[in-house]
KOLKEDO-617962 format. One record per residue: z negated, y negated, x negated of N, C-alpha, C in turn; residue in three letters. Coordinates in steps of 0.1 Angstrom, whole numbers, padded with zeros to 4 digits, always signed. Each point is the difference from the previous one (the first is absolute). Layout:
N
ZYXZYXZYXala...
This chain:
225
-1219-0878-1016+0006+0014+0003-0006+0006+0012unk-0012-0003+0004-0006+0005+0007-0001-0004+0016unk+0007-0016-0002+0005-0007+0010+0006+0005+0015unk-0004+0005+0008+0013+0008+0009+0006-0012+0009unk-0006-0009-0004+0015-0012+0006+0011-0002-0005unk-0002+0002-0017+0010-0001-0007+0006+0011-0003unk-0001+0012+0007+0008+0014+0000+0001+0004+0013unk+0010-0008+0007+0001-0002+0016+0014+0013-0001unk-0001+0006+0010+0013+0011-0003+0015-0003+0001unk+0008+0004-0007+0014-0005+0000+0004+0004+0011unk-0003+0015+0004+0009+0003+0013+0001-0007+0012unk-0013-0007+0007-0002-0009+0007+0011-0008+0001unk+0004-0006-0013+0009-0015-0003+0014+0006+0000unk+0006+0012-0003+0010+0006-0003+0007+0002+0020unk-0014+0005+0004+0005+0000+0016+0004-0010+0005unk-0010-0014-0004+0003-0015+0010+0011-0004-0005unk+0007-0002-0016+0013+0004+0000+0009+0002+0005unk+0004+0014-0002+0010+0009+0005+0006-0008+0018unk-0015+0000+0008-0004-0004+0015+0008-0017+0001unk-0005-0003-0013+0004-0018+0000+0014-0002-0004unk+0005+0009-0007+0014-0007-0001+0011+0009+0005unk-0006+0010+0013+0007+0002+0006+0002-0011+0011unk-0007-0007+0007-0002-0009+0009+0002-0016-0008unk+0005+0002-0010+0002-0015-0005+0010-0011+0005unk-0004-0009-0002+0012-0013+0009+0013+0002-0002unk+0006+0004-0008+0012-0001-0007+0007+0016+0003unk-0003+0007+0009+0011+0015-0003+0012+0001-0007unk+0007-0011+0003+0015-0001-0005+0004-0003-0012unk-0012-0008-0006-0001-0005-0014+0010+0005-0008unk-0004+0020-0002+0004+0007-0008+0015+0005+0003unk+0007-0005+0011+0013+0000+0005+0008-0001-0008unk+0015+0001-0003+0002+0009-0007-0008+0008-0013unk-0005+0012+0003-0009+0008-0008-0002-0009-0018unk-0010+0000-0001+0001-0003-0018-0003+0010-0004unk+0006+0002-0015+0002+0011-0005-0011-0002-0014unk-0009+0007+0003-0015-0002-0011+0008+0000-0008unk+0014+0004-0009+0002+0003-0015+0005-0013-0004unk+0004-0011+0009+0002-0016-0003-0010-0003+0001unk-0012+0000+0002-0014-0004+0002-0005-0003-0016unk-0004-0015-0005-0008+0001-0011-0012-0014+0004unk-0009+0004-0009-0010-0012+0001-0008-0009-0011unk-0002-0012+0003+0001-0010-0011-0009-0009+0003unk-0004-0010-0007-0013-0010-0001+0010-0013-0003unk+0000-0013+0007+0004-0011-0005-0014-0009+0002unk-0002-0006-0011-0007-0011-0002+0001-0013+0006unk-0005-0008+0012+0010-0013-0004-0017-0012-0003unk+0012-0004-0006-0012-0016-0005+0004-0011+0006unk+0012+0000+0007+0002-0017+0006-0002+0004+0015unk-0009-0009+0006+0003-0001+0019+0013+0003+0003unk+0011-0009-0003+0006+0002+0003+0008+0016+0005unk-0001+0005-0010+0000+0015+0001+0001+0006+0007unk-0016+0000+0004-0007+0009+0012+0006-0004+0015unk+0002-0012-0002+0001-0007+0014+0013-0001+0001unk+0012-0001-0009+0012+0005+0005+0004+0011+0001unk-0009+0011-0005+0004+0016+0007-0005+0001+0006unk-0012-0003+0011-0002+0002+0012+0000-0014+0009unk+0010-0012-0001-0001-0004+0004+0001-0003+0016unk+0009+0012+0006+0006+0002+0012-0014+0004+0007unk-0008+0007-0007-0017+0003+0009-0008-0005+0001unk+0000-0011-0013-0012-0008+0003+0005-0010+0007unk+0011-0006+0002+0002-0017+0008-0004+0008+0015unk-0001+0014+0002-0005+0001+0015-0016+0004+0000unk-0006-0007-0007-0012-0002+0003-0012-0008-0006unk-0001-0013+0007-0006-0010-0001-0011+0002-0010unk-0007+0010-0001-0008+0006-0013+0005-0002-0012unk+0012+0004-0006+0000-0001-0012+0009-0015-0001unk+0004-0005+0011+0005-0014-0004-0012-0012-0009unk-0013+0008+0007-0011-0012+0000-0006+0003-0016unk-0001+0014-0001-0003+0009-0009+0008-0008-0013unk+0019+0001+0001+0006-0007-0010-0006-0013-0002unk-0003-0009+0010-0004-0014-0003-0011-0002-0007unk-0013+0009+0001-0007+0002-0006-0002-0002-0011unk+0009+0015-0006+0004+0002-0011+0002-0013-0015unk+0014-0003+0015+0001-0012-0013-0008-0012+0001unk-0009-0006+0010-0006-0009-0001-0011+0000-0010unk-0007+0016-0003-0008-0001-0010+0007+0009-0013unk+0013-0005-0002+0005+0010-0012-0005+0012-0006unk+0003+0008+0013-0006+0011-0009+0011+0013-0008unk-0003+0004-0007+0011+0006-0012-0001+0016+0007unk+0006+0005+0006+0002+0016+0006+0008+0007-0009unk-0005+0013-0003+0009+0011-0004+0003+0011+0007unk+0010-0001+0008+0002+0017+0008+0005+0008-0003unk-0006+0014+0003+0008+0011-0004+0007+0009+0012unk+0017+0001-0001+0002+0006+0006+0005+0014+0002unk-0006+0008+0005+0004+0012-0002+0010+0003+0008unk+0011+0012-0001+0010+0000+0007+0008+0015-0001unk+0003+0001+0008+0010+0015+0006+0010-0006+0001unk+0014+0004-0011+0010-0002-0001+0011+0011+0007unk+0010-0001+0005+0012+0004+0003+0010-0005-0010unk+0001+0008-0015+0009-0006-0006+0014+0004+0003unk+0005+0008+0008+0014+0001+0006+0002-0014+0009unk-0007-0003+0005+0003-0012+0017-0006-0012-0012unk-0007-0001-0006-0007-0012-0008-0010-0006+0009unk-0008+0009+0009-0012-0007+0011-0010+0004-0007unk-0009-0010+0004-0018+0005-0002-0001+0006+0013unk-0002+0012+0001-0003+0015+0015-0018-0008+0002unk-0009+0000-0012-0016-0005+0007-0004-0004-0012unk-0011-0012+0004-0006-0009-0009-0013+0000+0000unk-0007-0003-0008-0018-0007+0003+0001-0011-0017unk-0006-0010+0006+0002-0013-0003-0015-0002-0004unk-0004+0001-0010-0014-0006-0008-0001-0016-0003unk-0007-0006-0001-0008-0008-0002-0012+0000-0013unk+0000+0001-0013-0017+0000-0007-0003-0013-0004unk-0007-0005+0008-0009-0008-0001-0012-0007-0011unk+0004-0010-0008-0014-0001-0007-0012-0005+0005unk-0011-0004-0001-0009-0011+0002+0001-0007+0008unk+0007-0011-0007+0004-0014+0008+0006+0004+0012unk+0015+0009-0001+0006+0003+0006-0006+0008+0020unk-0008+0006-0007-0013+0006+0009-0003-0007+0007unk-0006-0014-0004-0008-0005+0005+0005-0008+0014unk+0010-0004-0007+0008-0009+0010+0006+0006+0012unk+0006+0014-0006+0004+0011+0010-0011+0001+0015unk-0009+0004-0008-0015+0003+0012+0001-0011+0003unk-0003-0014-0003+0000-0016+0005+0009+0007+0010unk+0013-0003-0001+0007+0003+0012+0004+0009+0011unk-0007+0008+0000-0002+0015+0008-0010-0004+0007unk-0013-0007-0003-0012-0002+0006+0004-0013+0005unk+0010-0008+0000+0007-0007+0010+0004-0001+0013unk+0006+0014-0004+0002+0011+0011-0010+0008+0006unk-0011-0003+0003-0011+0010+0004-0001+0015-0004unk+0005+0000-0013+0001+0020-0006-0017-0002-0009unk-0007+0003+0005-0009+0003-0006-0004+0009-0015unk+0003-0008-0011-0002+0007-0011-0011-0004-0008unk-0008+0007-0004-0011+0002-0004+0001+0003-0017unk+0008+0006-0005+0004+0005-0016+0004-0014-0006unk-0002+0002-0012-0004-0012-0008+0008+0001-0010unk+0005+0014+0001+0008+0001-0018+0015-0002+0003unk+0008+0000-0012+0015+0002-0002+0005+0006+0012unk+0008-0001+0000+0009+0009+0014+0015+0006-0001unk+0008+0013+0005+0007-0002+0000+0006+0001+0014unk+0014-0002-0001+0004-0005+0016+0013+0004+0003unk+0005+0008+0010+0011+0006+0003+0000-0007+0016unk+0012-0006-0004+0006-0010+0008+0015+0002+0012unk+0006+0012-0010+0013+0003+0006+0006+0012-0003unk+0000+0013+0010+0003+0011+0000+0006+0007+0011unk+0013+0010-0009+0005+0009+0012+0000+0011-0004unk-0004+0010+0005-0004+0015-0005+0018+0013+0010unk+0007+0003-0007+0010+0008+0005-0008+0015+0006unk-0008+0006-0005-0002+0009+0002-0015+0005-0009unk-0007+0015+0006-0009+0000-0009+0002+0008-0017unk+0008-0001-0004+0007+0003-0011+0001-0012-0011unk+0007-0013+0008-0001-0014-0004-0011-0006-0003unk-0013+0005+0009-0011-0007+0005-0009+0004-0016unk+0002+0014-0001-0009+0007-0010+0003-0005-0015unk+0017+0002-0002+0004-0009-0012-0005-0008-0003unk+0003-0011+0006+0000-0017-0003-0021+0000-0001unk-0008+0009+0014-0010-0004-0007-0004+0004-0012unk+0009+0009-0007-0005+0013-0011+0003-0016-0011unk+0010-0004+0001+0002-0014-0008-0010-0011+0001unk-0003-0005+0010-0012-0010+0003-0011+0006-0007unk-0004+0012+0009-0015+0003-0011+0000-0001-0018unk+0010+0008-0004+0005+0001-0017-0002-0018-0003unk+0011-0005+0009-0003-0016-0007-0016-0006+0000unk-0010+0002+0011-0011-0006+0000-0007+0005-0009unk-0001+0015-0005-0004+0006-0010+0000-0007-0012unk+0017+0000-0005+0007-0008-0006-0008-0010-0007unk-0001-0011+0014-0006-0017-0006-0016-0001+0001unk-0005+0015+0000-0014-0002+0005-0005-0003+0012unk+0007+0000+0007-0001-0014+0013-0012+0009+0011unk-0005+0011-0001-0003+0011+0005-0013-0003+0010unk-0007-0014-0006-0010-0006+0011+0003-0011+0006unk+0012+0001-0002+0005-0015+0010+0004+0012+0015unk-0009-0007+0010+0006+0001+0014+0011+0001+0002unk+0008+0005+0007+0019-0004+0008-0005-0002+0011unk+0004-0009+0003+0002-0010+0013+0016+0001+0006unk+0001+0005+0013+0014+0005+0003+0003-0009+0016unk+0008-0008-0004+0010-0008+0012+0007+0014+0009unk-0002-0001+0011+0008+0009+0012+0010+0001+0004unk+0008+0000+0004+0005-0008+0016+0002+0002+0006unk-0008+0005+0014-0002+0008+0011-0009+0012-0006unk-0002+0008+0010-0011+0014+0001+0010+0010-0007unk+0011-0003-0007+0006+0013-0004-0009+0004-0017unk-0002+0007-0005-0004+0006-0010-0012-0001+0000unk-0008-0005+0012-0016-0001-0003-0011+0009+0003unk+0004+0012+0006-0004+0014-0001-0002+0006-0016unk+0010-0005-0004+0005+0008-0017-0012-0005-0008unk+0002-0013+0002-0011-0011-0007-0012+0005+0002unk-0008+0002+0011-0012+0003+0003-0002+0014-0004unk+0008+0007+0003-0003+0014-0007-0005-0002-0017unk+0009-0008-0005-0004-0005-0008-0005-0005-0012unk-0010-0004+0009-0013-0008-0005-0001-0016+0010unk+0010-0003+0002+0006-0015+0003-0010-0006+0011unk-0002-0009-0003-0010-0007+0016+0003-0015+0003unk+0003+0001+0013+0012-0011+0010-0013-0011-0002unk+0007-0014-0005-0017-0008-0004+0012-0014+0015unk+0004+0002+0005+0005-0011+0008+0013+0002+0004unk+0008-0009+0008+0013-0003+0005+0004-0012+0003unk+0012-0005-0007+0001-0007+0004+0018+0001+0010unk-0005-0011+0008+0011+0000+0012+0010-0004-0006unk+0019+0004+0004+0006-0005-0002+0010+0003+0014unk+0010-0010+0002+0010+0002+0012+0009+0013+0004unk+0001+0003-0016+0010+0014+0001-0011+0012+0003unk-0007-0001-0012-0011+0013-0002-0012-0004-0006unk-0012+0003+0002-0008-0005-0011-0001+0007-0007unk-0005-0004-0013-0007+0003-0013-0012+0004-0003unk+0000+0012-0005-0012+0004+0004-0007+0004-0017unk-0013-0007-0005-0004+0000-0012-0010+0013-0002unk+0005+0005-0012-0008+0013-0002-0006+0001-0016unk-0011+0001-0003-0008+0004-0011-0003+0011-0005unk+0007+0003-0009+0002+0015-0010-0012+0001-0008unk-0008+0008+0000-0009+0000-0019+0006+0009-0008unk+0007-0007-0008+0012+0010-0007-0011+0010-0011unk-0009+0000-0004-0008+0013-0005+0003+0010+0008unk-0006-0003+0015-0002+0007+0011+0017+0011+0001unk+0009-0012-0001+0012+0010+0001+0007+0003-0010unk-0002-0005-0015+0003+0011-0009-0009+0015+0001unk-0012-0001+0005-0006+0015+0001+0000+0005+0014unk+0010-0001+0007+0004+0007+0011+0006+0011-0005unk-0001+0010+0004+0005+0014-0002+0014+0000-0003unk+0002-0004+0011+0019-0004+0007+0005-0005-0013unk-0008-0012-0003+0005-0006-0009+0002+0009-0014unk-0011+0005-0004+0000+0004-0011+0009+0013-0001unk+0004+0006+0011+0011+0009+0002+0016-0003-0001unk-0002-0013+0002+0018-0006+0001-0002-0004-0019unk-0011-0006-0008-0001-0005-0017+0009+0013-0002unk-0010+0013+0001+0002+0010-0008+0010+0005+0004unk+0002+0002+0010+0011+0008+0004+0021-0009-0006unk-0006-0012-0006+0009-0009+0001+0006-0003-0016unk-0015-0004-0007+0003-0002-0015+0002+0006-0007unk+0007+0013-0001+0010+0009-0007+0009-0005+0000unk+0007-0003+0012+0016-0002+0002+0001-0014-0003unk-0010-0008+0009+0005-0018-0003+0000-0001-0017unk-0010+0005-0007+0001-0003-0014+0010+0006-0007unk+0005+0012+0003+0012+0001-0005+0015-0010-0001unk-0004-0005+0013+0014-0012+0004+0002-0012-0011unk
């Protein structure tokens, strides 16, 4: 409680915000206007590879990362559960923004880091991990949601001393991240953009101010739903 790293001030992060998604890659995204009252949001589970990798499959075959990452995968069978969180457009039937989890057990860990420190990402943490792999944030409205969901689920499974380890792709959202807590542990190169690997201590950012302003401010309404 007494921590003043872990009572870093919301307003700070509310500014870099506001600043970041006015200048975001996508202005047009929101073209024709969406109308928040078709807006709903949801958690899908998936358990088979297949899954994950046929709903984003159009992003990963452009980047030699997760091609090698998939082979990996299945050369040492390893059993993944992702969770996806999602901002719906139920008038158009689109997912508007996503963040794409990863929880990781043990094993699952281990081999992960095996392959990261393949990559020259310097990881040093020894425990469970979790791992967000694939994300698009519409706005900071979307952004606050979906993490208001992420955190509730880590709560959820306990997961609360496992690290998040967060795939990039390019310099876009890595201001946000560092504000944070997040700290850039390497890069790796790729043709289009590189990838840029980032270390969360998710204690550190459940007790972020910000954070603990978007719980409260949130779980009246979401629990209602």
């Amino acid at each position: 409680m007494n921590n003043k790293e872990l009572s870093t001030s919301s307003s700070q992060m509310e500014k870099l915000l506001d600043s970041h998604f006015k200048r975001k890659m996508y202005p047009n995204y929101d073209y024709p206007k969406i109308n928040i009252n078709n807006i709903v949001y949801s958690t899908e589970i998936k358990n088979k590879k297949e899954d994950t990798r046929n709903s984003f499959s159009f992003f990963y075959h452009n980047f030699d990362l997760y091609e090698e990452l998939f082979n990996f995968v299945d050369i040492n069978d390893l059993k993944i559960q992702s969770y996806l969180f999602k901002e719906i457009d139920v008038s158009h039937k689109i997912v508007t923004s996503h963040i794409q989890v990863s929880f990781l057990n043990e094993v699952n860990s281990f081999y992960y880091k095996k392959f990261l420190r393949s990559k020259n990402i310097n990881i040093i943490d020894n425990n469970e991990m979790s791992v967000i792999d694939i994300s698009f944030i519409r706005n900071r409205i979307s952004f606050e949601n979906l993490l208001y969901h992420l955190i509730i689920t880590i709560l959820k499974l306990k997961l609360e001393n496992n690290n998040i380890y967060i795939l990039l792709s390019g310099r876009y959202f890595t201001e946000v991240l560092e504000q944070l807590g997040g700290i850039q542990l390497g890069i790796i190169p790729e043709l289009e953009d590189n990838i840029y690997i980032y270390e969360v201590e998710t204690i550190k950012l459940i007790s972020h101010r910000y954070v603990i302003n978007i719980i409260q401010s949130r779980n009246q309404y979401f629990s209602s739903i």
